[in-house]
Every structure is written in C-alpha cells, then in structure tokens.
The first five atom37 places (N, CA, C, CB, O) and aatype in JSON, in Angstrom:
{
  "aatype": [20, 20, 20, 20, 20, 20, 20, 20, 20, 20, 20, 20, 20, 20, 20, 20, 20, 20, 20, 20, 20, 20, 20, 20, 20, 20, 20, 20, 20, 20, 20, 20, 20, 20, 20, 20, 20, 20, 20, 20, 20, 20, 20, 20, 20, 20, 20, 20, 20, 20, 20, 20, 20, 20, 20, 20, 20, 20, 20, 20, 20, 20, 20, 20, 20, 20, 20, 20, 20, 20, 20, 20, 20, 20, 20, 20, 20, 20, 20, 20, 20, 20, 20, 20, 20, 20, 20, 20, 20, 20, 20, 20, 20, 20, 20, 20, 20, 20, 20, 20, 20, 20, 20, 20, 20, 20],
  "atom_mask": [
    [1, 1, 1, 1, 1],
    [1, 1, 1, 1, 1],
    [1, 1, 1, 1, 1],
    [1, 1, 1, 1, 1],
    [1, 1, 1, 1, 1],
    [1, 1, 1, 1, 1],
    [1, 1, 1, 1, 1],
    [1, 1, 1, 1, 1],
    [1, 1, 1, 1, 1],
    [1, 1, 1, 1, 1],
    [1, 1, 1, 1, 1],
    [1, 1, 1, 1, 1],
    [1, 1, 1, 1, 1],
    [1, 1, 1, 1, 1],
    [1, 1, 1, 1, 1],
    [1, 1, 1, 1, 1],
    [1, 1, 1, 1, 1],
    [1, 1, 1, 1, 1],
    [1, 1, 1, 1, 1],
    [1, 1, 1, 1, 1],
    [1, 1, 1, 1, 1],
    [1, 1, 1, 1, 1],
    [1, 1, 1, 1, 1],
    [1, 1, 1, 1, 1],
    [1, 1, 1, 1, 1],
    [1, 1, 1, 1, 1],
    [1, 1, 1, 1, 1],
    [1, 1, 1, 1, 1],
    [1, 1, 1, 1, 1],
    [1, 1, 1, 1, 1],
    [1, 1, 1, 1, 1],
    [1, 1, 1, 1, 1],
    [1, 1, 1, 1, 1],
    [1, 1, 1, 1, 1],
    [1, 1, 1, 1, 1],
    [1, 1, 1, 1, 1],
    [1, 1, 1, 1, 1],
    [1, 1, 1, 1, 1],
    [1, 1, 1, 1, 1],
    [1, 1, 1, 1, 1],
    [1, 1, 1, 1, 1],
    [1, 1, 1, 1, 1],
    [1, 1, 1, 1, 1],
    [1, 1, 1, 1, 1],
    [1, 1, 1, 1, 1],
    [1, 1, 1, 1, 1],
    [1, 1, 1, 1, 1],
    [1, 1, 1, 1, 1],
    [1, 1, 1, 1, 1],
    [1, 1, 1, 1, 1],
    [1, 1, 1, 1, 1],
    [1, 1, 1, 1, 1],
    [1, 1, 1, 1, 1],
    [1, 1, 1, 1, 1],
    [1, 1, 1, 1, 1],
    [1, 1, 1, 1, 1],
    [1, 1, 1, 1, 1],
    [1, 1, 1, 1, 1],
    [1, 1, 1, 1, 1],
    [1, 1, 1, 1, 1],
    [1, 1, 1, 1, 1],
    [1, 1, 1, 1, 1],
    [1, 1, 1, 1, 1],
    [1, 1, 1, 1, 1],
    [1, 1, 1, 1, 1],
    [1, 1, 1, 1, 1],
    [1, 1, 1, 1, 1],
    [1, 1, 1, 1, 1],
    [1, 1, 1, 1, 1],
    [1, 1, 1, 1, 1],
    [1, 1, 1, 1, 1],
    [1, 1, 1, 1, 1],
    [1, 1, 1, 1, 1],
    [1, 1, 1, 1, 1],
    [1, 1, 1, 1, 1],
    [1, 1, 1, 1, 1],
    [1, 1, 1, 1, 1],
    [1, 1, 1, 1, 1],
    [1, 1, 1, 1, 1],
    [1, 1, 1, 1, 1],
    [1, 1, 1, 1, 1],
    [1, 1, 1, 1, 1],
    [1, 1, 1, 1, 1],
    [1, 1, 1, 1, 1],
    [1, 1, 1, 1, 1],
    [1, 1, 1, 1, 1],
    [1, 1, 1, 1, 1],
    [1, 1, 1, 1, 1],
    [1, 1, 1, 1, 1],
    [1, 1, 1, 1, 1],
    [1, 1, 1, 1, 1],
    [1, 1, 1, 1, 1],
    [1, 1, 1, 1, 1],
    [1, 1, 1, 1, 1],
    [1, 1, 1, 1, 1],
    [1, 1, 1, 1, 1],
    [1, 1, 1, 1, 1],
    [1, 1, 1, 1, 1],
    [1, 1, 1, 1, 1],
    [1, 1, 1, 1, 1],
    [1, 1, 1, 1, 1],
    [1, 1, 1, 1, 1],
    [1, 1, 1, 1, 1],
    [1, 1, 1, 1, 1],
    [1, 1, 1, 1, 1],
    [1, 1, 1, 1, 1]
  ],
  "atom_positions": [
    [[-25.03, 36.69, 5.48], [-23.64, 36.36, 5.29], [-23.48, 34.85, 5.43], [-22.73, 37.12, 6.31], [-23.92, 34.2, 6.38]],
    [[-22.5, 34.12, 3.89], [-22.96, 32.73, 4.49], [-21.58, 32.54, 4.75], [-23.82, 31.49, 3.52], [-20.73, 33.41, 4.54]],
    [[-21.31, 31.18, 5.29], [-20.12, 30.59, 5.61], [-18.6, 30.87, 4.36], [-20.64, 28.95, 5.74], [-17.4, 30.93, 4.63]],
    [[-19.13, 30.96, 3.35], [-17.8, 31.48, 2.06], [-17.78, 32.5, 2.21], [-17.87, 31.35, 0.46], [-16.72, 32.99, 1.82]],
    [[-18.46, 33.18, 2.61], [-18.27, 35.01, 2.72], [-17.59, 35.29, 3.87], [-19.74, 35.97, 2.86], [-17.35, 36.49, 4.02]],
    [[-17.15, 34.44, 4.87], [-17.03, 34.65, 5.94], [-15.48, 34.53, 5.78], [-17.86, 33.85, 6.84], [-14.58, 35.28, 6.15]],
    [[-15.46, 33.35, 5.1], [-13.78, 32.46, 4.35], [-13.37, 33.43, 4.04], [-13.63, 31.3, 2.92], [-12.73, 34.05, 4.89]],
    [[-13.58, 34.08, 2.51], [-12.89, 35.06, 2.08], [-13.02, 36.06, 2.8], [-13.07, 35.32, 0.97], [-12.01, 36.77, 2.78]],
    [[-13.94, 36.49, 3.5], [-13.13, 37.73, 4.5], [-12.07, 37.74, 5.35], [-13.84, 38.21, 5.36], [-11.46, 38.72, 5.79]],
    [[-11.84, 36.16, 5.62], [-10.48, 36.11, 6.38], [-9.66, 35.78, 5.45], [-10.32, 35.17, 7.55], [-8.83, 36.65, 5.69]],
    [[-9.2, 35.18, 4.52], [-8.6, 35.23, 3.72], [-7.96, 36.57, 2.95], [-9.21, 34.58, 3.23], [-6.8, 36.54, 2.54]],
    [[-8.61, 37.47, 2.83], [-8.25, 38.81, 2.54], [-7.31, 39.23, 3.31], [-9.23, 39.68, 2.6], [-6.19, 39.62, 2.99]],
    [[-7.98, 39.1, 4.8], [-7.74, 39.9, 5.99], [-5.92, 39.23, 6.55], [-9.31, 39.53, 7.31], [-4.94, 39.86, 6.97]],
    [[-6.09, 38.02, 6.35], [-4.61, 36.8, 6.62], [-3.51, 37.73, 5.52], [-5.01, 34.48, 5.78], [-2.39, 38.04, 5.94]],
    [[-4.06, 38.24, 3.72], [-3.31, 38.77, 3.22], [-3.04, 39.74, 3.3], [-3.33, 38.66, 2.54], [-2.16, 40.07, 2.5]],
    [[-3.53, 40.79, 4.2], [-3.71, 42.29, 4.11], [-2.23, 42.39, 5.53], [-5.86, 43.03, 4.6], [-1.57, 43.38, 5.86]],
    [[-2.15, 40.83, 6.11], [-1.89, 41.1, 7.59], [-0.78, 40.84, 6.8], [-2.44, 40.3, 9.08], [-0.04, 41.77, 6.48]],
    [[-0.58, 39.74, 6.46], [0.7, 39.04, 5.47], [1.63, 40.13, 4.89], [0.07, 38.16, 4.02], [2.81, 39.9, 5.12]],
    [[1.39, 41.22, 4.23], [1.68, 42.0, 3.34], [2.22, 43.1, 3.79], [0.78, 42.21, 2.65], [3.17, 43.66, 3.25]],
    [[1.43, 43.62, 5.23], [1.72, 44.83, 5.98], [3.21, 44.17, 6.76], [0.23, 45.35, 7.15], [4.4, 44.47, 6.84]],
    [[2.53, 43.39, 7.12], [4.17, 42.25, 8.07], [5.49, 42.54, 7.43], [4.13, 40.09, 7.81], [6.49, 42.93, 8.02]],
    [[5.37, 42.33, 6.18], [6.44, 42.15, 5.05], [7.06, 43.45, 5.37], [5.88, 41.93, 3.37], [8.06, 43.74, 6.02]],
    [[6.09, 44.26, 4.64], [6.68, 46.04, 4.54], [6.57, 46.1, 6.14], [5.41, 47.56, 3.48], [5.49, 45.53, 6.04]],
    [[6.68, 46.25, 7.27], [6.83, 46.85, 8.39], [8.8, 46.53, 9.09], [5.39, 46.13, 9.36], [9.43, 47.12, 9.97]],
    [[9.15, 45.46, 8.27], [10.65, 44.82, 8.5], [11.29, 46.12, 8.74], [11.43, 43.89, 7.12], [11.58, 46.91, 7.84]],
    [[11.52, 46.34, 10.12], [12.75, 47.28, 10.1], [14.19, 47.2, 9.72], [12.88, 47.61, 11.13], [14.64, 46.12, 10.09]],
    [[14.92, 47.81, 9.24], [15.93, 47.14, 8.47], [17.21, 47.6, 9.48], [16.01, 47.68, 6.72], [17.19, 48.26, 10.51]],
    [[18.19, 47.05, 8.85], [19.45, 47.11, 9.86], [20.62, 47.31, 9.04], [19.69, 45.73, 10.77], [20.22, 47.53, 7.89]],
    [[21.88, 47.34, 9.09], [22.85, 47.45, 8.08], [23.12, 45.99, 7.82], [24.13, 48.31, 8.49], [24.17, 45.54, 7.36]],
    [[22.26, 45.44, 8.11], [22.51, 43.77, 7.99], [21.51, 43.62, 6.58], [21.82, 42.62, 9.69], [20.42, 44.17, 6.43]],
    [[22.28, 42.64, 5.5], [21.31, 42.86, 4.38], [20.59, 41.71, 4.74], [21.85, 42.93, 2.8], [20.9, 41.12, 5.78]],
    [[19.46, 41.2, 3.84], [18.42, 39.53, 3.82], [18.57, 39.03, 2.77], [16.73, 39.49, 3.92], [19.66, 39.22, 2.24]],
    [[17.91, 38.47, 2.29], [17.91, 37.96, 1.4], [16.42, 38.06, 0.87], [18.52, 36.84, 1.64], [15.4, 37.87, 1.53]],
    [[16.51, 38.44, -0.66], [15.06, 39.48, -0.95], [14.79, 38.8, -2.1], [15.18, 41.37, -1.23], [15.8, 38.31, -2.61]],
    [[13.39, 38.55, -2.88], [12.58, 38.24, -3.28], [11.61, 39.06, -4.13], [12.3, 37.8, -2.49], [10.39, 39.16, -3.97]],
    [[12.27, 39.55, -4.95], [11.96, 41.41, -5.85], [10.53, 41.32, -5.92], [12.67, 41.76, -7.9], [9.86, 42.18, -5.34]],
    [[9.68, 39.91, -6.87], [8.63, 39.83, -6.71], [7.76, 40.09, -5.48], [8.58, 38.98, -7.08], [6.98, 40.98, -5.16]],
    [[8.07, 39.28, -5.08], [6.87, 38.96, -3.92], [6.62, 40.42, -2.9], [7.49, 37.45, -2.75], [5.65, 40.65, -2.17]],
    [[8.04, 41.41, -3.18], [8.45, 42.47, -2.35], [7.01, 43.3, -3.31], [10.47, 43.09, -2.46], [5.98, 43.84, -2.92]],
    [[7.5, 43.08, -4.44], [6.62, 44.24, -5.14], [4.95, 43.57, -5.36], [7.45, 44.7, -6.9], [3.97, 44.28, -5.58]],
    [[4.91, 42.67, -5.3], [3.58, 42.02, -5.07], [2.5, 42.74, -3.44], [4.12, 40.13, -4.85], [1.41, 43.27, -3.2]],
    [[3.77, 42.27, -2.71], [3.51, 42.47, -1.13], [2.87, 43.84, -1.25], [5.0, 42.45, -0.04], [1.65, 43.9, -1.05]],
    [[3.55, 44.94, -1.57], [3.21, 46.47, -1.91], [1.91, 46.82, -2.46], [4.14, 46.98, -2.9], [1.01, 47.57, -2.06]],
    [[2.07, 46.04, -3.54], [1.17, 46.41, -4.89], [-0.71, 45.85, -3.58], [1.83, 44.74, -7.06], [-1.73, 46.53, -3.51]],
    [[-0.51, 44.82, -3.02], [-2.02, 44.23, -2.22], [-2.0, 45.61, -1.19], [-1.9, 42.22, -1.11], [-3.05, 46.24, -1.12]],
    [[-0.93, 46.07, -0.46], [-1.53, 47.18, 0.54], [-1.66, 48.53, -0.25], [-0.5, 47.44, 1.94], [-2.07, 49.3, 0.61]],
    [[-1.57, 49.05, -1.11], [-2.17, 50.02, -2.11], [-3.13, 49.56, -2.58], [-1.45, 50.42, -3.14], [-3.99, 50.45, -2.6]],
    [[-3.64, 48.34, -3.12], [-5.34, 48.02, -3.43], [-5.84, 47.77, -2.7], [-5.86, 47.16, -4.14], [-7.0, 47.62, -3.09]],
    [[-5.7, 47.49, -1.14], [-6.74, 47.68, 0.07], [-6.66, 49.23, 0.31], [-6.3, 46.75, 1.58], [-7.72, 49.84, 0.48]],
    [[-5.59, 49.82, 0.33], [-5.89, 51.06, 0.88], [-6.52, 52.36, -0.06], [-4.62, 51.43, 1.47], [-6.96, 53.34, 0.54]],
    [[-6.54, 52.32, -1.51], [-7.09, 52.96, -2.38], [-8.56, 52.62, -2.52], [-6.39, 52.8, -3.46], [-8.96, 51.47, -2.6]],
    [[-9.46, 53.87, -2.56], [-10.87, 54.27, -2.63], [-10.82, 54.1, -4.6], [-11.24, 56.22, -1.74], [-11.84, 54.41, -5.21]],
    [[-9.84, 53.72, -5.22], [-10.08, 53.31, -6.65], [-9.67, 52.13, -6.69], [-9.47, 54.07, -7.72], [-9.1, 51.28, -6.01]],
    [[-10.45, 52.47, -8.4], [-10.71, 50.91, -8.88], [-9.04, 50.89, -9.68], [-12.48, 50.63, -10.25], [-8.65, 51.62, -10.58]],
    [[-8.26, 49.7, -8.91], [-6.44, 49.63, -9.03], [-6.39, 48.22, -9.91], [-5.37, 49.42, -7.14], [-7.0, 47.27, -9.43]],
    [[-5.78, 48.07, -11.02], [-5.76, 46.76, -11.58], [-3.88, 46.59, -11.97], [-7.01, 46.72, -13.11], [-3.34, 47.4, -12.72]],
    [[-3.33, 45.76, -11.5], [-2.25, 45.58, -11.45], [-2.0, 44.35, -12.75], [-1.94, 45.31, -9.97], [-2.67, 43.39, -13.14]],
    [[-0.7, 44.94, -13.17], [-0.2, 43.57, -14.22], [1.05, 43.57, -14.27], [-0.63, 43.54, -15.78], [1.55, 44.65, -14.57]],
    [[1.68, 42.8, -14.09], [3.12, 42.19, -13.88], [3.57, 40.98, -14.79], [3.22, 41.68, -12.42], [3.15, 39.84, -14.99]],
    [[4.79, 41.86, -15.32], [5.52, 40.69, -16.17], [6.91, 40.43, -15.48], [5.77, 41.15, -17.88], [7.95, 41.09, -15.53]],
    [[6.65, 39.48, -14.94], [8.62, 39.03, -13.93], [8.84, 38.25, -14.38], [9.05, 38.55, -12.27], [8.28, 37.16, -14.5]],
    [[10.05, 38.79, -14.87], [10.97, 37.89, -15.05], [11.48, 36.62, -14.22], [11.78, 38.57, -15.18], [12.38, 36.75, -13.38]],
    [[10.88, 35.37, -14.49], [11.37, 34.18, -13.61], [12.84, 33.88, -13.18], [11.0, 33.04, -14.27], [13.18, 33.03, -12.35]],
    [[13.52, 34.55, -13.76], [15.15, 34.27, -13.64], [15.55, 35.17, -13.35], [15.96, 33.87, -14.65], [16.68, 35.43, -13.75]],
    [[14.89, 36.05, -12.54], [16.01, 37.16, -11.74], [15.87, 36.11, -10.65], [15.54, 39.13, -11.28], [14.79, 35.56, -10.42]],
    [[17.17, 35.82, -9.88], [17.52, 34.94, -8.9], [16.91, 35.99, -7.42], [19.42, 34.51, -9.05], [16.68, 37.19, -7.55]],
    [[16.77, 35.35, -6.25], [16.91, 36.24, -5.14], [18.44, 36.95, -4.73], [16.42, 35.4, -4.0], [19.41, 36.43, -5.27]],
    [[18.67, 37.99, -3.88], [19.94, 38.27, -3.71], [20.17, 39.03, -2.8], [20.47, 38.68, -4.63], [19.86, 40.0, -3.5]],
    [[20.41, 39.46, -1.91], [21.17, 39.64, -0.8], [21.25, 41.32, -0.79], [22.64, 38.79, -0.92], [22.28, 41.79, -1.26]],
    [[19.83, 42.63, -0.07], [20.0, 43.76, 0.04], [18.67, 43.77, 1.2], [20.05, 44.6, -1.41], [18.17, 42.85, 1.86]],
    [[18.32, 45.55, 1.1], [17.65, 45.8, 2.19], [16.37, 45.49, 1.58], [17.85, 47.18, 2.83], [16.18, 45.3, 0.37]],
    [[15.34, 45.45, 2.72], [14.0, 44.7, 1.48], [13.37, 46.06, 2.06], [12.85, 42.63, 1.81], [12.49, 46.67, 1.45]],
    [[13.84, 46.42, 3.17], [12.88, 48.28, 4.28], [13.11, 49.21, 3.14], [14.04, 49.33, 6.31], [12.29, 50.03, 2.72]],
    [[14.18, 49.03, 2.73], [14.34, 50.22, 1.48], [13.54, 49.8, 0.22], [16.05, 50.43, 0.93], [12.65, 50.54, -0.2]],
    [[13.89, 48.48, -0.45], [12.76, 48.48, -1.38], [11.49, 48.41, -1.27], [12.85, 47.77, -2.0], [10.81, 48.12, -2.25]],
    [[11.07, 48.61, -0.33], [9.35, 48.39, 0.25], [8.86, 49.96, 0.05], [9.15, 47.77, 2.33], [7.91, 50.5, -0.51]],
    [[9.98, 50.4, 0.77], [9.84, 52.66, 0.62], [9.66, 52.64, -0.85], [11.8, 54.07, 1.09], [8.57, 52.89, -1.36]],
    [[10.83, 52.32, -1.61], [10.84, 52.65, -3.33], [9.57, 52.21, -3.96], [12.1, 51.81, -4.22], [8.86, 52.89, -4.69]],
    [[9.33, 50.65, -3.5], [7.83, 50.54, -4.38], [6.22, 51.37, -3.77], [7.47, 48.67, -4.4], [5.15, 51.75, -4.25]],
    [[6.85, 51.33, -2.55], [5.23, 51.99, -1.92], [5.28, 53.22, -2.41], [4.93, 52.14, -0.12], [4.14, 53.66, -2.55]],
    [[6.31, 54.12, -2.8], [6.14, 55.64, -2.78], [5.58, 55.46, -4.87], [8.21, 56.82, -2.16], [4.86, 56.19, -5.56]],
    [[6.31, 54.22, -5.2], [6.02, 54.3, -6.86], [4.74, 54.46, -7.17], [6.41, 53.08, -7.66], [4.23, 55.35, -7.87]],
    [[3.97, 53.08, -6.35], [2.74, 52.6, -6.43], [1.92, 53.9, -5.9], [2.56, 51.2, -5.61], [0.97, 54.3, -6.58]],
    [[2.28, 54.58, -4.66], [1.58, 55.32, -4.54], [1.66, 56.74, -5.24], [1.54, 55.25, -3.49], [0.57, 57.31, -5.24]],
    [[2.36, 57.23, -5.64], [2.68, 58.07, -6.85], [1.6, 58.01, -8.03], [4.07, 57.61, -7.42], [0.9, 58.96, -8.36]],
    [[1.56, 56.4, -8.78], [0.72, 56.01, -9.67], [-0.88, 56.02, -9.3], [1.18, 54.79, -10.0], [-1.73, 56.46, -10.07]],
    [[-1.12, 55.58, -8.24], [-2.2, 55.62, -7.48], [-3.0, 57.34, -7.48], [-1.62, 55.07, -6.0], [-4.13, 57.63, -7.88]],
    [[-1.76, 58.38, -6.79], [-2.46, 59.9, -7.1], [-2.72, 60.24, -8.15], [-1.84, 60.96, -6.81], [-3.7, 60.99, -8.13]],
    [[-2.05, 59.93, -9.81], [-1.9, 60.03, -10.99], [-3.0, 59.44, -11.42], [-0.79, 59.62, -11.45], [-2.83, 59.4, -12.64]],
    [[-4.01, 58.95, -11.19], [-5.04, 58.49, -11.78], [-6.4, 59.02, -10.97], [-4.86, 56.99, -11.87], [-6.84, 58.66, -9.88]],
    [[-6.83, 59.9, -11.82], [-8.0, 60.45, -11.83], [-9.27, 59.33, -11.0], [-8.24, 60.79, -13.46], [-9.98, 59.62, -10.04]],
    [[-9.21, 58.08, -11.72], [-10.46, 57.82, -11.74], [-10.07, 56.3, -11.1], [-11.27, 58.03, -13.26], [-11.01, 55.59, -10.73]],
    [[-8.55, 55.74, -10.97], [-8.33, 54.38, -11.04], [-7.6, 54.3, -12.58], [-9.81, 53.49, -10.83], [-7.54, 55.12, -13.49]],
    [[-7.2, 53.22, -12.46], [-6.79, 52.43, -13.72], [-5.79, 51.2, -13.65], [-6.17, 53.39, -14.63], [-6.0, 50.24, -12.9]],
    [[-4.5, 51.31, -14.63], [-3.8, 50.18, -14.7], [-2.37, 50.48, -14.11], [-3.8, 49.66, -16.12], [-1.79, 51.54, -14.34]],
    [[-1.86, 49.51, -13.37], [-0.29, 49.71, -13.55], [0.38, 48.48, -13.88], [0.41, 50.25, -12.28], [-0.04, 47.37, -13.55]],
    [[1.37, 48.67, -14.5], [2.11, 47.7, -15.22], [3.24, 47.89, -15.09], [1.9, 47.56, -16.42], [3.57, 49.05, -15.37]],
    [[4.29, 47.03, -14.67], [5.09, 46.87, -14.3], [5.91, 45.57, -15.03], [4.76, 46.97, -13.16], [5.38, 44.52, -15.39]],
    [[7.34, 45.93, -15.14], [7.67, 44.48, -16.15], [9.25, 44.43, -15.25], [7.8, 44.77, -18.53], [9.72, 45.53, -14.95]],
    [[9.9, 43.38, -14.92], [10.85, 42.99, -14.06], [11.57, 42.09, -15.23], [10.3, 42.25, -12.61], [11.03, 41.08, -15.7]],
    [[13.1, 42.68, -15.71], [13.9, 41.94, -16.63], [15.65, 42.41, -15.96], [13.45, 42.51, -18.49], [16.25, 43.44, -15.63]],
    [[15.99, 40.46, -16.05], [17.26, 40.22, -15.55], [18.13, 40.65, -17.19], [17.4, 38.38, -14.82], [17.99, 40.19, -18.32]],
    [[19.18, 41.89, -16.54], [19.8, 42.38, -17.71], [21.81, 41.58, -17.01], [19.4, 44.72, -17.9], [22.57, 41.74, -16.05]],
    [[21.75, 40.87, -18.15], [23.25, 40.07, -18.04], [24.41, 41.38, -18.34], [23.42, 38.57, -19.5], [24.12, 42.33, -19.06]],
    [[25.63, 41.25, -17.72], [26.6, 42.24, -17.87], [27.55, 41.71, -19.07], [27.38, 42.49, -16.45], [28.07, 40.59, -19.09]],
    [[27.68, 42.67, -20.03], [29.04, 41.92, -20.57], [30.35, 42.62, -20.63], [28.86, 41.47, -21.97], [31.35, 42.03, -21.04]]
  ]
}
C-alpha cells in the first residue's frame, strides 16, 4: 500500500462521512435552505458505497434551479428510497439517470 492509496482511502472515507452527515439532518418544522443537487448527489455516493453492484450515475441539472427554502430530512427519504428502489431493479447493476429541469409558471 503506497502513500496515494492511502490518500484516496481517506478521501473516499471524508466523502462517505460527508454524505451520511448530510442525510442524517433531523428535521424540524423549521424549513433550511436546500440545494436539490448536492441533496441528490449526497444520496446517489451512499447507495454506491453501500451497493454490492456495479452503480453508474448520470445527472443532467439544471444550473438554474435556484436553492429554496424546505425540508432537506424529507428529500433525503424521497431520493434514498428512489435510488434505492432503482438499485433492487437491477439485476446485475447498471445506469441511473436522472435529469433536474426548472419549469417557469405562467
């Protein structure tokens, strides 16, 4: 084991901690201020550490959905149960794809 192998094992390990942190937020009737990406990013890394398959993620976000003001404990449930849903649905591993679009009201 040399010294870079050692790096990226903590490096993994900093994101695995990073990610679980995120989703563990107990929530309150108090909303935050949320970050759709990074929420569903956050998710998407603790389903590819915790899956025995081969998980390849692809994401198209939309840069202009703004952040905004809800529970992030509840969207963490909605994407973990999605991801993991998709996760049982695959036999062998595969792809998930996911696309995030800001729809204007008129």
């Amino acid at each position: 084991m040399t010294i870079q192998d050692i790096k990226m094992g903590a490096d993994r390990t900093a994101e695995i901690v990073k990610s679980l942190k995120r989703f563990s937020r107990i929530d309150s009737n108090e909303k935050f201020e949320v970050d759709i990406h990074a929420e569903i990013e956050s998710n998407f890394k603790i389903i590819k550490r915790l899956s025995k398959k081969e998980i390849d993620f692809k994401c198209n976000f939309d840069k202009s959905i703004p952040l905004f003001f809800g529970f992030p404990g509840q969207l963490n449930q909605l994407f973990m149960n999605l991801f993991m849903n998709a996760e049982q649905a695959m036999e062998n591993g595969g792809l998930i794809s996911l696309t995030t679009k800001k729809i204007s009201k008129k």
